[in-house]
C-alpha positions in Angstrom: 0.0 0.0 0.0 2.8 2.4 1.2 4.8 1.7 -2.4 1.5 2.4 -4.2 0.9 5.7 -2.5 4.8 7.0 -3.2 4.5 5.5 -7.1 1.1 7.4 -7.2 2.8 10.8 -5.3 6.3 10.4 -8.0 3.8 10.1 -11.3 2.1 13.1 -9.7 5.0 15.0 -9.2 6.2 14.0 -12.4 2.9 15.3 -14.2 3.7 18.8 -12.3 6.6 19.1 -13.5 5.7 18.7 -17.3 3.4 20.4 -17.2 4.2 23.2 -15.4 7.8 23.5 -17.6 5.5 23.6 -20.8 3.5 26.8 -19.8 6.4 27.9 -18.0 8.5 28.4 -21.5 5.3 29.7 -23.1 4.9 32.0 -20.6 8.5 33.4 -20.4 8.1 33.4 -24.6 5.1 35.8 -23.9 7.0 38.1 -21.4 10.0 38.2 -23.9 7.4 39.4 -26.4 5.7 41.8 -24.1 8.6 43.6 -22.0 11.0 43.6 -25.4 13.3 41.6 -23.7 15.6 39.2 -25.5 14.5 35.6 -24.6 18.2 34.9 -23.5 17.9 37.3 -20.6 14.5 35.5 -19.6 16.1 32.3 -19.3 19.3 33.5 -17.5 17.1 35.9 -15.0 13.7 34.9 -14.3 13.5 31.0 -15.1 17.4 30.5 -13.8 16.6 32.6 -10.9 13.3 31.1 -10.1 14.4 27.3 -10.7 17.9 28.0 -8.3 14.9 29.3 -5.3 15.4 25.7 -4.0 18.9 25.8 -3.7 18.9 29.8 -2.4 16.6 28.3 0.8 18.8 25.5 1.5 22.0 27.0 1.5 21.1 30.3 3.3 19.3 28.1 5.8 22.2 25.9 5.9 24.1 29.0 6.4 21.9 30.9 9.6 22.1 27.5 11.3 26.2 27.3 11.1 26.5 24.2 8.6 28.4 26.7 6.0 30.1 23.4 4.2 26.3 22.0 3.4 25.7 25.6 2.2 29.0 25.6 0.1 28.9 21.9 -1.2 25.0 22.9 -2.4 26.1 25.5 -4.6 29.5 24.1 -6.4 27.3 20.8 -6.7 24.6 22.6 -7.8 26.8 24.6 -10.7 28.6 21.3 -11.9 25.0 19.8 -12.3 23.7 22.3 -14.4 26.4 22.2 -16.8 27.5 18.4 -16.8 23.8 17.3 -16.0 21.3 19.7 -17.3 23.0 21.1 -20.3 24.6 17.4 -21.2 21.4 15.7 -21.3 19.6 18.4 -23.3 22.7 18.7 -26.0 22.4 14.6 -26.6 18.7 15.0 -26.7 18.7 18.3 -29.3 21.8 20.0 -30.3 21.5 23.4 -28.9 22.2 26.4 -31.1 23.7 29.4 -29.6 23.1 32.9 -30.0 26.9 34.6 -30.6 25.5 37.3 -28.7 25.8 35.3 -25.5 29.6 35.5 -26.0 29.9 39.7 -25.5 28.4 39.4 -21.8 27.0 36.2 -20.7 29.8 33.7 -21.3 32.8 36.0 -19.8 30.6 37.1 -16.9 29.6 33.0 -16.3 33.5 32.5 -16.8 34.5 35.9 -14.5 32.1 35.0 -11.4 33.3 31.4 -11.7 37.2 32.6 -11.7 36.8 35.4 -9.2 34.7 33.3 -6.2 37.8 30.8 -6.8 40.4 32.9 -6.3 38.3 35.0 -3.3 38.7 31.3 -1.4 42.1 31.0 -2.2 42.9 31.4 1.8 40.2 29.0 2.4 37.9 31.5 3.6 34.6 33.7 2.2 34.8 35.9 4.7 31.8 39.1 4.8 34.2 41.5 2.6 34.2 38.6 -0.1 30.3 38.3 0.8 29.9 41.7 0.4 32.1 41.8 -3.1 30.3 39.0 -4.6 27.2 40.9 -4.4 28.5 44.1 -5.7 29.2 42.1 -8.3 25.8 40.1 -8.9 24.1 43.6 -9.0 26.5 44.5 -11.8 26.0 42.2 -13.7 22.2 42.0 -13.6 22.6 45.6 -14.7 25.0 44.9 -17.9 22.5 42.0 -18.4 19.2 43.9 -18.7 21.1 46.5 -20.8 22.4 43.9 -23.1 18.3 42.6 -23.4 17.0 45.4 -24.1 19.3 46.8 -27.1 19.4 43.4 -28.6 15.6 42.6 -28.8 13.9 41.8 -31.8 10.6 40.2 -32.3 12.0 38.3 -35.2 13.5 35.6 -32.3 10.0 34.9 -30.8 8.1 35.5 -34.5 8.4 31.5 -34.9 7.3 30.4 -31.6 3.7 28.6 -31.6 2.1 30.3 -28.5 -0.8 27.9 -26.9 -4.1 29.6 -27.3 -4.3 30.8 -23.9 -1.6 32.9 -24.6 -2.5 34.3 -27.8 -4.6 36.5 -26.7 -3.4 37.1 -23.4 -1.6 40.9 -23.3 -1.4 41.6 -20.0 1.7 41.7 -18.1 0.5 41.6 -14.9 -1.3 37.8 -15.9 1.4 36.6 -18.3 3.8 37.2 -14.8 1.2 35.2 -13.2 0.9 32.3 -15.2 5.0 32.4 -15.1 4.6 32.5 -11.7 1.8 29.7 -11.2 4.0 27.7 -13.9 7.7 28.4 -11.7 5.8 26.6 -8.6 4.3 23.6 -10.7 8.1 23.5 -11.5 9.4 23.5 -7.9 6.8 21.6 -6.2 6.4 19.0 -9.0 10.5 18.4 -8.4 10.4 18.0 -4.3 7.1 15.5 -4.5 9.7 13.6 -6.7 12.4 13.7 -4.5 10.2 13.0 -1.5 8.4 9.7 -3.2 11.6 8.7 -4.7 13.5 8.7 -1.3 10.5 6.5 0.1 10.5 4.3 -2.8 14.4 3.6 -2.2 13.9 3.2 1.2 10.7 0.6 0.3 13.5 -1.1 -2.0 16.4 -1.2 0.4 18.2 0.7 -1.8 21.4 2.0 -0.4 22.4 5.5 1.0 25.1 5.8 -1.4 22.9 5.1 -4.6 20.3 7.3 -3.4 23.1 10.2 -3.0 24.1 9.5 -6.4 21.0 8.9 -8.4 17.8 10.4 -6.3 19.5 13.4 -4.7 21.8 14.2 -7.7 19.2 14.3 -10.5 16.0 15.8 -7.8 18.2 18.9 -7.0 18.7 19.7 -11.1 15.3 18.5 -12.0 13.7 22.5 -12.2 16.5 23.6 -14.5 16.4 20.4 -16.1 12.7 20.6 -17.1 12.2 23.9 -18.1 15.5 23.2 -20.6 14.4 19.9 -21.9 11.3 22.5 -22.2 12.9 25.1 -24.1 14.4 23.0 -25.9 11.8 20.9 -27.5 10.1 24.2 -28.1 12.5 25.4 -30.5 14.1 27.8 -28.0 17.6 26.7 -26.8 18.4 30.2 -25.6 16.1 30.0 -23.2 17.7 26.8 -21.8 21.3 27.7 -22.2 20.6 30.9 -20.2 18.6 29.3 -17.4 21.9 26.9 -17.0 23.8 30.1 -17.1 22.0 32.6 -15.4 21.2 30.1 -12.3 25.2 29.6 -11.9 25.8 33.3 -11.8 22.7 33.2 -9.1 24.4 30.8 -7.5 27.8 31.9 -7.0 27.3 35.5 -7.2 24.0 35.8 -4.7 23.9 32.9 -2.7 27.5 32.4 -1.8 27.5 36.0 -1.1 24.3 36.3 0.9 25.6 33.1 2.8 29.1 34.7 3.3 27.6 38.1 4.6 25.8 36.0 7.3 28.6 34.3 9.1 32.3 33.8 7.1 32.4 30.3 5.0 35.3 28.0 5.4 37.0 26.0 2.6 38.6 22.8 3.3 41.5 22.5 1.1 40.9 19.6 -0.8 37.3 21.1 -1.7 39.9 24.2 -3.0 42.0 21.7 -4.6 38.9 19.5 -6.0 35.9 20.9 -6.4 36.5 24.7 -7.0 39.1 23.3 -10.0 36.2 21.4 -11.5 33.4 24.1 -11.7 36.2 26.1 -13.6 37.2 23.0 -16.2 33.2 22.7 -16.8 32.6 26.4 -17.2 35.6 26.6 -19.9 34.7 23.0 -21.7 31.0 24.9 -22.0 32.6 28.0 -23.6 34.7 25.8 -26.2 32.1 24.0 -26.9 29.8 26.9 -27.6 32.3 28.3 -29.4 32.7 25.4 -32.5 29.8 26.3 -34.9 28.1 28.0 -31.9 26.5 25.1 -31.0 26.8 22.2 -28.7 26.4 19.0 -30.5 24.8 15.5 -29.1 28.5 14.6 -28.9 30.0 17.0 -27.0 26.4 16.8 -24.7 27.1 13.1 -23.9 31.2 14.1 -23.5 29.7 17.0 -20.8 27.5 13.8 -19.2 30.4 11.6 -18.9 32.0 14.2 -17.4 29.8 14.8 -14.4 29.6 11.0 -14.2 33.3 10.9 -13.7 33.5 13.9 -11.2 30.4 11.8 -8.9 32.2 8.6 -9.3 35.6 10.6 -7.6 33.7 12.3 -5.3 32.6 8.9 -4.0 36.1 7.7 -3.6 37.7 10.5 -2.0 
């Protein structure tokens, strides 16, 4: 009966989370149209921001409570996710096209964030100066972001998308922000009635603690990005789902790690220095290059991006 229940709660979950990713894209399509925003900037603030909230709570918690190494291992395990993870299975499924726009601000500020935080920790400390600096920075870059959206709009990059009907003739801002809205918390709550069946289910099976870390917690935590970018993607609008992968990074690093530093300094064991830190920075550049040849990333280098974070959860496990 109690396996029954947690299949029933995981399809249900599941169903949220389709269907909340669908009219999530459509909507974010819609507010692209209506604000004369560049769908790029949608993904990387609004979706990347809105899908990284789960994250945000658990490491700022994490962070008020004094366990500033759950808060820290969240957010670089977040990061490598999205990349290796979200962006891997998505390339393999569709090759993603990319904008070369993305390369005159997106890319070097994904690239700059990722470099900077690394070298802030370099005396194994994110103290409230670096706090405070990482958010300087955040606000900067949201700034250089908008600006960037708004002189490169054009209606020609949402004239092909195939709006439901709802949407059509829906021209209110106020209501397209609250179907995005609605849509953002089908997302979130769809993913965490997952994570909460699937944990039961495991537990049902005798699954291990190790395989669930692995399989359960690694995919649950990606599963909002993941869905609205399978979303996107499917919907003929990569840029949406390479800039939710991109902007909920820069959220990630910038915002939370600063916000978490601000409230009490974080300490960085070494090897996570050594290990970790390294890693986010050999993903970030492997995405660049691979934007980079024919601005796209093909099924092959998804599935090399895949392996990749495969390899980095098979060493973490060994360490």
């Amino acid at each position: 009966m109690e396996i029954t229940y947690n299949l029933i709660l995981f399809l249900f979950g599941l169903s949220l989370l389709i269907f909340g990713s669908d009219y999530l894209i459509h909507a974010s399509a819609k507010l692209a149209s209506l604000f004369r925003l560049t769908p790029l900037f949608i993904g990387l603030v609004f979706i990347a921001f809105g899908t990284s909230l789960p994250e945000a709570v658990v490491s700022i918690v994490a962070g008020i409570k004094g366990h500033k190494e759950v808060a820290l291992g969240n957010i670089l395990g977040s990061c490598i996710a999205n990349i290796g993870l979200v962006l891997g299975i998505c390339a393999f499924l569709f090759p993603l096209r990319i904008e070369k726009g993305i390369f005159r601000r997106e890319v070097p500020l994904l690239l700059l964030c990722t470099f900077f935080v690394y070298l802030l920790g370099a005396d194994l400390v994110l103290g409230r100066v670096d706090g405070f600096l990482l958010l300087i920075f955040f606000f900067f870059s949201l700034f250089l972001l908008y600006k960037g959206a708004k002189e490169d709009f054009s209606l020609s990059q949402i004239s092909g998308f195939k709006f439901k009907q709802v949407f059509k003739r829906l021209n209110s801002r106020a209501m397209v922000l609250f179907f995005a809205l609605f849509s953002l918390f089908l997302v979130i709550g769809g993913a965490n009635l997952m994570l909460k069946a699937g944990l039961r289910l495991a537990e049902e099976f005798r699954i291990s603690a190790w395989v669930i870390g692995i399989s359960v917690f690694a995919i649950s935590t990606s599963l909002p990005e993941l869905a609205a970018s399978l979303s996107a993607g499917f919907r003929g609008f990569p840029s949406i789902g390479v800039g939710n992968v991109i902007g909920s990074n820069i959220f990630n690093i910038l915002f939370i790690l600063g916000v978490v530093s601000l409230i009490k300094p974080v300490n960085i064991q070494a090897g996570i220095w050594r290990f970790d830190f390294p890693v986010l920075l050999l993903f970030s550049l492997l995405l660049s290059v691979f934007m980079r040849t024919g601005y796209k990333i093909s099924r092959a280098e998804g599935l090399l991006m895949f392996l990749g974070y495969l390899v980095f959860i098979l060493l973490l496990i060994r360490k």
